[in-house]
N, C-alpha and C positions, 0 to 999 in steps of 0.2 A: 492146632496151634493158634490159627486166625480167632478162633472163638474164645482161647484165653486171655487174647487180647486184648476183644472187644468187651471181655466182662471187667478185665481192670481198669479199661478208659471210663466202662460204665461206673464202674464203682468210686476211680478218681470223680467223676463229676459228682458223684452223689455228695461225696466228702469236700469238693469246693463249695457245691451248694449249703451241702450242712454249715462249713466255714461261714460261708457269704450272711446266714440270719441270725447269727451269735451275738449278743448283744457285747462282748468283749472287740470282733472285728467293729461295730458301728461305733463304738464308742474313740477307736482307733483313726477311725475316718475322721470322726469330728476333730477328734487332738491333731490329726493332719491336717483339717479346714482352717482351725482355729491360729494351728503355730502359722499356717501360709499367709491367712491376711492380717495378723500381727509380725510378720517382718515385710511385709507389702506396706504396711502402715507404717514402720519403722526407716523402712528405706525412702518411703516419700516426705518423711520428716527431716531424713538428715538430706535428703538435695535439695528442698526449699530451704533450710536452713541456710545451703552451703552457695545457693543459687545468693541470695540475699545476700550474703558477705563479700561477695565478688560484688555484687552490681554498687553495695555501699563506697567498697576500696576503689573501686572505678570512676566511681562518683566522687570522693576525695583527691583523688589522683587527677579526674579530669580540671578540680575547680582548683586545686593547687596551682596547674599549669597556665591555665588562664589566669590566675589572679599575678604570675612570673610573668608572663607572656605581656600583660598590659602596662604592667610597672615598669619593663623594659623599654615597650611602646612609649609611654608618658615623659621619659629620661631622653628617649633619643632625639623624641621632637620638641621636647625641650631644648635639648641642646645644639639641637638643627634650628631651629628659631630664634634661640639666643647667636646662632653663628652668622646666621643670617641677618641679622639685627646688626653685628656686630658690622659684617662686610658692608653693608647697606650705608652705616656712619660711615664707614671709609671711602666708598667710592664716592660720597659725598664730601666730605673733608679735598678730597681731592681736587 
């Protein structure tokens, strides 16, 4: 029984072997080489792409803020200067 079994292991290996130098498996292997670093390549195109579009929104997003941020700046001390201005004539008037 043990000897039937070692000649069908033997004989599975011959038949992986045979499988293994067919030129149908190698040609398989490359279609598998070939599809893996065309979506390796595909996926590093779309996260730079999508890396880029963030850092541009961010960047429009940040300079929006500060260009709000100093025009409000420019308004208050304006008008803190102008108040001051204003208090200045009057404790003088006084």
């Amino acid at each position: 029984m043990a000897a039937g079994k070692v000649i069908s292991i033997r004989a599975l290996g011959q038949r992986v072997g045979a499988l293994l130098r067919t030129t149908t498996f190698h040609l398989t292997l490359s279609y598998i080489a070939l599809f893996g670093i065309s979506v390796s390549l595909l996926t590093l195109f779309f996260y730079w792409s999508t890396i880029g579009l963030i850092v541009r929104e961010n960047d429009a997003t940040l300079k929006s803020e500060i260009t709000g941020l100093a025009e409000q700046y420019l308004e208050h001390v304006t008008a803190r200067i102008v108040a001051d201005a204003v208090c200045d004539h009057l404790h003088q008037a006084i």
